[in-house]
C-alpha positions as CSV (number, residue, x, y, z in Angstrom):
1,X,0.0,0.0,0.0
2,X,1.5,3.0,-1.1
3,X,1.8,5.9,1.4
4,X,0.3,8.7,1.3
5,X,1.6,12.5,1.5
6,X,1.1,15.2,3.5
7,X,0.7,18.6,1.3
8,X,0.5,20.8,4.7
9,X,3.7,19.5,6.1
10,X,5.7,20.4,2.8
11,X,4.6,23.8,3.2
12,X,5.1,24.0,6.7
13,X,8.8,22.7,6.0
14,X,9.5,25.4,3.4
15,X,7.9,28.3,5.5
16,X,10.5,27.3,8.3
17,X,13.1,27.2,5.8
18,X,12.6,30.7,4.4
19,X,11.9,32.3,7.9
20,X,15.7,30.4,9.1
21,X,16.9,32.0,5.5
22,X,15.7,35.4,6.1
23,X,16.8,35.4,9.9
24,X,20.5,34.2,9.3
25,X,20.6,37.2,6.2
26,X,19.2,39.8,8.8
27,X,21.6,38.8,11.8
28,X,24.6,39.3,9.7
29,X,23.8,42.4,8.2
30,X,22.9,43.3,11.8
31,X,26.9,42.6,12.8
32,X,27.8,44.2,9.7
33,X,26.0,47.2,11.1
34,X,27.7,47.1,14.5
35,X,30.7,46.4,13.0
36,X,30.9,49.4,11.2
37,X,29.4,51.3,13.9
38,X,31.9,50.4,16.1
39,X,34.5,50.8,13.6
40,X,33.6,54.4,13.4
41,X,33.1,55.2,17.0
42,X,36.2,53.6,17.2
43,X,37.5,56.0,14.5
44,X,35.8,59.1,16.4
45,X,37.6,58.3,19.6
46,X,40.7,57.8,18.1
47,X,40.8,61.5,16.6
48,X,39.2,63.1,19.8
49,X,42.3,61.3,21.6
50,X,44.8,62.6,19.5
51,X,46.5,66.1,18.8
52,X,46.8,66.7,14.8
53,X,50.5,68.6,14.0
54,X,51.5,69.4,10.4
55,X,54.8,70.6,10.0
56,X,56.5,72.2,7.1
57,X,60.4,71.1,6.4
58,X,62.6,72.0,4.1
59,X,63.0,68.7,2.7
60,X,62.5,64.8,4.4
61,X,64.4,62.1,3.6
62,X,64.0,59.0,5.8
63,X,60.7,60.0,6.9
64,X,57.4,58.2,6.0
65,X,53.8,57.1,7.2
66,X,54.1,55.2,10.2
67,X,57.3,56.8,11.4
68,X,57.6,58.2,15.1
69,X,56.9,60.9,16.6
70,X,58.7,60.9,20.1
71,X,59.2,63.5,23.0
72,X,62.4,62.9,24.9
73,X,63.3,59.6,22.5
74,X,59.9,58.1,23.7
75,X,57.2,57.7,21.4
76,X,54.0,59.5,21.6
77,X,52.4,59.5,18.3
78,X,52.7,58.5,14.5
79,X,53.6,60.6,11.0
80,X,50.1,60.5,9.2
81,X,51.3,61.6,5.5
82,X,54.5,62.8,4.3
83,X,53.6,65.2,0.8
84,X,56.3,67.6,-0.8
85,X,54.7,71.0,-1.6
86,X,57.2,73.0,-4.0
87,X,60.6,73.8,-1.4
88,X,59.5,72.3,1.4
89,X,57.6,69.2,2.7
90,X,54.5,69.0,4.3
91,X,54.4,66.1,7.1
92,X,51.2,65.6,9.5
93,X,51.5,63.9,12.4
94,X,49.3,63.0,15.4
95,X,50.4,63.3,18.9
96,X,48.4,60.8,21.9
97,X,46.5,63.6,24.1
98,X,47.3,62.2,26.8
99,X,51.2,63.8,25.8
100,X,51.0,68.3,26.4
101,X,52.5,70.2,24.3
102,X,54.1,74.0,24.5
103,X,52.2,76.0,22.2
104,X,55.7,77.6,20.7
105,X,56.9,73.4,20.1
106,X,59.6,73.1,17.4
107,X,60.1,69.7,15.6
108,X,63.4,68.2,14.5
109,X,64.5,65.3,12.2
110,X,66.8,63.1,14.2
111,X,68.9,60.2,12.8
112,X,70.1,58.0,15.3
113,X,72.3,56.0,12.9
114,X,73.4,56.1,9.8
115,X,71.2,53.4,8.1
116,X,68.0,53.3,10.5
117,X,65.1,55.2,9.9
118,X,64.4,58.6,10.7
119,X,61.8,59.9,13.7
120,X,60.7,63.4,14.4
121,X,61.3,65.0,18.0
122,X,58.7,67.7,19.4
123,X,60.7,69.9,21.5
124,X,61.1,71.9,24.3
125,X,59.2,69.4,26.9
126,X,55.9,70.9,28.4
127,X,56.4,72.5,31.5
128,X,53.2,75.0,31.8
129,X,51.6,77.9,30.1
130,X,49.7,76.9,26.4
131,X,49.3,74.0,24.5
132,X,49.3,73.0,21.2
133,X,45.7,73.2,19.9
134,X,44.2,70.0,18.6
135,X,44.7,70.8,15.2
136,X,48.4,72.6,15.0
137,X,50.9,73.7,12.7
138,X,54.5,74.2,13.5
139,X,55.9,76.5,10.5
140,X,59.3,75.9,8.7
141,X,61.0,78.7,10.8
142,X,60.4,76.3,13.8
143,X,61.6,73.2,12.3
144,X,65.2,71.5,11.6
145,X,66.6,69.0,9.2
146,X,69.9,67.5,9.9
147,X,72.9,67.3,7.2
148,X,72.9,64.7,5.0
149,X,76.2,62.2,5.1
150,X,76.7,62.5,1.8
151,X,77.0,66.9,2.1
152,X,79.0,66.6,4.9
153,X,81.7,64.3,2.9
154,X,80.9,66.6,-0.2
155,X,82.1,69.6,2.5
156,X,84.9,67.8,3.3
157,X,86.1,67.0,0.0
158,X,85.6,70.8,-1.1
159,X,87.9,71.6,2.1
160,X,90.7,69.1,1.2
161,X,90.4,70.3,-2.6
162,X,90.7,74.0,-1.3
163,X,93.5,73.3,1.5
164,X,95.2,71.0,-0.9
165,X,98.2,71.2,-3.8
166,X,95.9,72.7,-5.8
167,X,94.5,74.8,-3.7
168,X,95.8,77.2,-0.4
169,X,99.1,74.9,-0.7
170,X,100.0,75.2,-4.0
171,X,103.1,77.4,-3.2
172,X,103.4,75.3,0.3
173,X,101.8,78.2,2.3
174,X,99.7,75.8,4.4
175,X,102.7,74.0,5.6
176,X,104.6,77.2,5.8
177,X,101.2,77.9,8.2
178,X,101.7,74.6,10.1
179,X,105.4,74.7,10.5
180,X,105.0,78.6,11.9
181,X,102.6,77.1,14.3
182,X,104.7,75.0,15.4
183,X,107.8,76.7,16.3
184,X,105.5,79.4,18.0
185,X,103.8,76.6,20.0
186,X,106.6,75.1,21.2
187,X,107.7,75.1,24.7
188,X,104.5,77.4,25.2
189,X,102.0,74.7,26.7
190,X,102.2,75.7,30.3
191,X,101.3,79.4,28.8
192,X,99.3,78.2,26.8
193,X,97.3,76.0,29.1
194,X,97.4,78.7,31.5
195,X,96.0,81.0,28.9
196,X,92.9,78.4,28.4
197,X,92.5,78.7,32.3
198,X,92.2,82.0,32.3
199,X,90.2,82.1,29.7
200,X,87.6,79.8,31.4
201,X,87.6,81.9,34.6
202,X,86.6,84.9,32.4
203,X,83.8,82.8,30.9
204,X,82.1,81.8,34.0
205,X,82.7,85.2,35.4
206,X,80.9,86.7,32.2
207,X,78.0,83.8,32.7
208,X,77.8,84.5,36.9
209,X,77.4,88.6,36.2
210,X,75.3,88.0,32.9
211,X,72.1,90.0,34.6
212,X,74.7,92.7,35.1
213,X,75.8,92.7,31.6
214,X,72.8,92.7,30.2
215,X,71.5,95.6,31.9
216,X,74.4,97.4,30.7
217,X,73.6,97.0,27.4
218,X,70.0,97.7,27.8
219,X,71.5,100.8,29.3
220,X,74.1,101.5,26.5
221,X,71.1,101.0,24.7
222,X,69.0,103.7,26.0
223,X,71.7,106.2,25.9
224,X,72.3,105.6,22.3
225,X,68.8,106.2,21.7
226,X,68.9,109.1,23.4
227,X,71.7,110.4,21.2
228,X,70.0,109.5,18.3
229,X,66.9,111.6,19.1
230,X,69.2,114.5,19.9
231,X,71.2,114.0,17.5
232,X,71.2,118.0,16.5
233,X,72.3,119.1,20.3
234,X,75.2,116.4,20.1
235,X,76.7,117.9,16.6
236,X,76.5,120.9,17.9
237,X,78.4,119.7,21.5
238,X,81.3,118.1,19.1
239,X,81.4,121.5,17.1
240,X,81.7,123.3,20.1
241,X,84.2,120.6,21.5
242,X,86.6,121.0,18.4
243,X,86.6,124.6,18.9
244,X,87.5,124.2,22.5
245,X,90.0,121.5,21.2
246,X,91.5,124.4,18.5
247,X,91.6,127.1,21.2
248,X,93.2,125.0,23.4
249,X,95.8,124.2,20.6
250,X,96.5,127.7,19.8
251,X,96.7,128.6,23.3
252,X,99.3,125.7,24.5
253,X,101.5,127.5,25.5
254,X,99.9,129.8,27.0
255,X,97.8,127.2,29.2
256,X,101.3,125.3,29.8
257,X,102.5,128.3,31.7
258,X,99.1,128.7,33.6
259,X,99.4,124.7,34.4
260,X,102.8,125.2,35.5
261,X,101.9,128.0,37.7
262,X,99.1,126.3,39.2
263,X,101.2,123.2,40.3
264,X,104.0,125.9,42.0
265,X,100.2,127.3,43.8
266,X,99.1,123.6,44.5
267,X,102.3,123.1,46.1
268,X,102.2,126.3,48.5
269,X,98.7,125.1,49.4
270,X,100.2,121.8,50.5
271,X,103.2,123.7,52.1
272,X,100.4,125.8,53.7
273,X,97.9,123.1,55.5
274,X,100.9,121.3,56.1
275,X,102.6,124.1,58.7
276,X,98.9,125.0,59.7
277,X,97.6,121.7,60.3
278,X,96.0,122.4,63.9
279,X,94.9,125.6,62.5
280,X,93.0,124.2,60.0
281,X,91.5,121.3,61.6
282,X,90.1,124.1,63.9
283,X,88.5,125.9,61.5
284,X,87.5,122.9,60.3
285,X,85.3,122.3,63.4
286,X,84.1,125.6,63.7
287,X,83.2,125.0,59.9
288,X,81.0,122.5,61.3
289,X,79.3,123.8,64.2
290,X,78.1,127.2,61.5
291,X,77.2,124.9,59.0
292,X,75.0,122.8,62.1
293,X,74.0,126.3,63.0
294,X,72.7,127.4,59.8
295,X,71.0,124.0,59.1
296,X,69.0,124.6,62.7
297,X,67.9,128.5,61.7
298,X,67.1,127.6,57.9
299,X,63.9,128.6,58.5
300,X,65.4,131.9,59.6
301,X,68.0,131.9,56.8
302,X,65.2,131.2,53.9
303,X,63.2,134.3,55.3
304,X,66.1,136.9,55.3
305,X,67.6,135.6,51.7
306,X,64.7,137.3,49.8
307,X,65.2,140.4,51.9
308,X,68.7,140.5,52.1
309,X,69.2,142.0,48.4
310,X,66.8,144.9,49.0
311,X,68.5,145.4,52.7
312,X,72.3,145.9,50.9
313,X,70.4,147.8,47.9
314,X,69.2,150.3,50.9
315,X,72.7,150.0,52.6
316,X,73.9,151.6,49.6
317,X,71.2,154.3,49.0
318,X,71.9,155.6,52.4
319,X,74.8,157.2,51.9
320,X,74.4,161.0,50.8
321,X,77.6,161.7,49.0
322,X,76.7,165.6,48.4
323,X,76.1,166.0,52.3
324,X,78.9,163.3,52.8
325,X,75.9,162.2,55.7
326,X,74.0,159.2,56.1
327,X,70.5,159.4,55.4
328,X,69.0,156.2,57.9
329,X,67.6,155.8,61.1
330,X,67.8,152.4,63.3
331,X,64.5,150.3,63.7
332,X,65.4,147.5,65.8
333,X,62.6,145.2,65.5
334,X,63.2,144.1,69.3
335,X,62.6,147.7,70.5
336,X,59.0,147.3,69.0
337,X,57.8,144.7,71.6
338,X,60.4,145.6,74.3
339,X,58.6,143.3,77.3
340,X,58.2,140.6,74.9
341,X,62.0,140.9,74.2
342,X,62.6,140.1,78.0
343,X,60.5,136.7,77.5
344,X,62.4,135.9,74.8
345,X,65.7,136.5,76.6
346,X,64.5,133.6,79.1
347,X,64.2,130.8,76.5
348,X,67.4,129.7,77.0
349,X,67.0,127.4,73.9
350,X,67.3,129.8,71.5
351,X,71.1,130.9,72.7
352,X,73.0,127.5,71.8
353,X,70.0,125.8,69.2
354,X,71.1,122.1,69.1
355,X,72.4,122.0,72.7
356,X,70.5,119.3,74.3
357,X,71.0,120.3,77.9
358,X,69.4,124.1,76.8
359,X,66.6,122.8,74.7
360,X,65.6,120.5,77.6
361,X,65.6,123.9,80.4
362,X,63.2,125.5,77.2
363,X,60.9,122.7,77.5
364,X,60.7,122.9,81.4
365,X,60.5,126.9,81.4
366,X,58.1,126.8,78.1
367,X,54.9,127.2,80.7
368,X,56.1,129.6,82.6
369,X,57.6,131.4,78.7
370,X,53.6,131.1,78.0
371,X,52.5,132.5,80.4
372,X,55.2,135.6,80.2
373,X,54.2,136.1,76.6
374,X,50.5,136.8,77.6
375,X,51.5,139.1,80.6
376,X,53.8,140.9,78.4
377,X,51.4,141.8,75.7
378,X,49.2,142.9,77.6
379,X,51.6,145.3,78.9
380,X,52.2,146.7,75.6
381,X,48.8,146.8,74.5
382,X,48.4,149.5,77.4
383,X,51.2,151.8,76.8
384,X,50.9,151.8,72.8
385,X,49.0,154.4,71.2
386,X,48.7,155.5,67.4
387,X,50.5,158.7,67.7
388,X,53.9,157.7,70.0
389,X,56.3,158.1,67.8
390,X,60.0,157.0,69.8
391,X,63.3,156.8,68.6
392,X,65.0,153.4,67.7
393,X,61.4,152.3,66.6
394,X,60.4,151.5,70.6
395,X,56.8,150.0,70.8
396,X,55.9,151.3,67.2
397,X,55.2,148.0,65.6
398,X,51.5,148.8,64.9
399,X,52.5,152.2,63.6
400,X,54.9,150.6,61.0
401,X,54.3,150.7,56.7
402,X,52.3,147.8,56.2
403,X,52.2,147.9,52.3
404,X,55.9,148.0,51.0
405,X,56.3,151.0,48.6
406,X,55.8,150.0,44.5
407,X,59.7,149.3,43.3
408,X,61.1,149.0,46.5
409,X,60.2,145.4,47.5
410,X,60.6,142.7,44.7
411,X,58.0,141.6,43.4
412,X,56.0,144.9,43.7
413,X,56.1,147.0,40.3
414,X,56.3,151.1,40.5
415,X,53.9,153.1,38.9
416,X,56.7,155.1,37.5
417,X,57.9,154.8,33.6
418,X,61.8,153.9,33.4
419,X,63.6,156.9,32.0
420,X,63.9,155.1,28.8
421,X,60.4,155.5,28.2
422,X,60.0,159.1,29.3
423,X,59.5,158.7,33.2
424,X,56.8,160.2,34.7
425,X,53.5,158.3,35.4
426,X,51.9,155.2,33.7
């Protein structure tokens, strides 16, 4: 008996089949997805973690993609791209953030053999202040490639060439050099070492006092500006000096006999304070004590200096030289408050100023001087009147002048023309 089919159960089969299809084709595009999700947040991390540098050189050989980039010899980031750009060579690199970087970094091309491969060194090391940016450039100015083997034996060999027999030596001038150098050298090495010594001494000397030096030359510097801006004052000062310097050329002889005299005059000076020694270093003293004198009244002395010009101006307009008399009469200003004079006698301060034994009896007495001053001026206030008129100006103080007559004071303009202008009145 044949058996029979089932048409539902085929179908079932197949549905399962297509569903397990459409599930396996849907989970791997699903880790195709995350894959490449993951690949770019991977990719997005990596550039948020890492500082971008381009730097321009003026050429690169031995540097490529993939070479490092080290601070200190230790490596702290990869070269991106190396791409030549006309005379120089553009070269990013990326730095790991987690490495600071001075803003004002310089990059440098180191070879540490002669056959390895190159690496680039960031430099100075970061000690504070600003970093590099997370996109930087460092320009060609701030970037250095080292010489080439193959230059520095093409130097040499243009040295020997030029230093050779067909060069300086051709007539033997270089060993002519060398022997020279010899025969002055020789038997001159303790000199010569000392020399070096010495030498050394002055250079650490120079490098202990180099704040010194420099601020002379920020000094020198300053003055030379100055000269500069007044440049038309200093030709003028070296005219003026090189016709001092021809006067004093024509005049030689002149000034040799004044020099002469004046060292015979120097010399009787000496002679002089030498016999009068004790004389001298008396005066000397008594120098001292006016000169302490005169600094305790320079109050006094700064109020009889603008006076003192008209006083000797008066001196001389007393004399009458027809009469062959002397037109004047004394005002002593101590007359005019004579009981207040006697107060003023009792402050025994004022007769040695700077004695500290009389200033301290004017500090006892000075209540008992207060009380004087009040007594006396009463005393004067009740024998003074408006019309006593005494001789030597006694108690006329309140009768005096008040308002200096014009051209008789400084300062106080007459109302007379000059005969220049006519005279008369203004």
């Amino acid at each position: 008996m044949a058996a029979v089919r089932n048409p539902f159960r085929r179908d079932l089969r197949s549905t399962f089949r297509e569903a397990g299809r459409g599930t396996k084709i849907g989970l791997a595009l699903g880790i195709v997805l995350v894959l490449v999700l993951a690949g770019v947040g991977w990719w997005a991390f990596g550039q948020y973690n890492r500082t971008t540098i381009t730097a321009y050189f003026d050429r690169s050989i031995g540097i490529y993609k993939g070479s490092d980039v080290r601070i200190l010899g230790v490596p702290v980031g990869k070269v991106d791209s190396v791409q030549p750009q006309g005379e120089q060579v553009k070269v990013v690199m990326h730095v790991d953030r987690g490495y600071d970087v001075p803003a004002d970094a310089r990059a440098a091309q180191i070879t540490p053999s002669v056959v390895s491969d190159r690496y680039i060194q960031l430099a100075p090391v970061y000690k504070g202040g600003q970093k590099l940016g997370r996109n930087a450039t460092i320009p060609k100015d701030r970037t250095v490639t080292p010489v080439e083997v193959d230059r520095l034996y093409k130097s040499i060999t243009e040295l020997s060439d030029a230093l050779g027999p067909n060069g300086a030596n051709k007539d033997g001038a270089l060993n002519d050099l060398v022997r020279t150098g010899a025969a002055n050298l020789s038997g001159n090495g303790d000199a010569l070492a000392n020399s070096l010594t010495q030498l050394s001494h002055a250079a650490r000397y120079l490098s202990d006092a180099r704040g010194d030096i420099f601020d002379t030359i920020k000094n020198l510097q300053v003055f030379v500006h100055t000269l500069a801006v007044n440049d038309d004052q200093v030709r003028q000062f070296n005219s003026q000096l090189a016709s001092l310097a021809g006067f004093l050329s024509d005049e030689r002889s002149d000034l040799g006999q004044a020099l002469n005299l004046l060292s015979l005059a120097l010399g009787d000076v000496a002679r002089f304070v030498d016999n009068n020694r004790d004389l001298v270093a008396s005066n000397a003293d008594a120098l001292t004590t006016l000169t302490k004198t005169l600094a305790d009244q320079s109050s006094d002395v700064a109020k009889a200096l603008p006076v003192l010009p008209l006083a000797l101006s008066n001196l001389i307009n007393v004399h009458d030289a027809e009469s062959g008399t002397l037109n004047m009469r004394a005002n002593l200003t101590q007359l005019q408050d004579p009981f207040g004079t006697l107060c003023q006698l009792m402050d025994l301060g004022k007769l040695v100023p700077g004695d500290p034994k009389f200033d301290a009896l004017s500090r006892q007495l000075r209540p008992v001087l207060d009380q004087c001053k009040t007594i006396t001026d009463q005393l004067t206030a009740g024998v003074q009147t408006p019309s006593l008129v005494l001789p030597f100006g006694i108690l006329s103080g309140p009768n005096e002048q008040r308002n200096p007559v014009p051209g008789t004071v400084p300062g106080t303009p007459s109302d007379q023309a000059p005969p220049s202008q006519g005279g008369g009145q203004r």
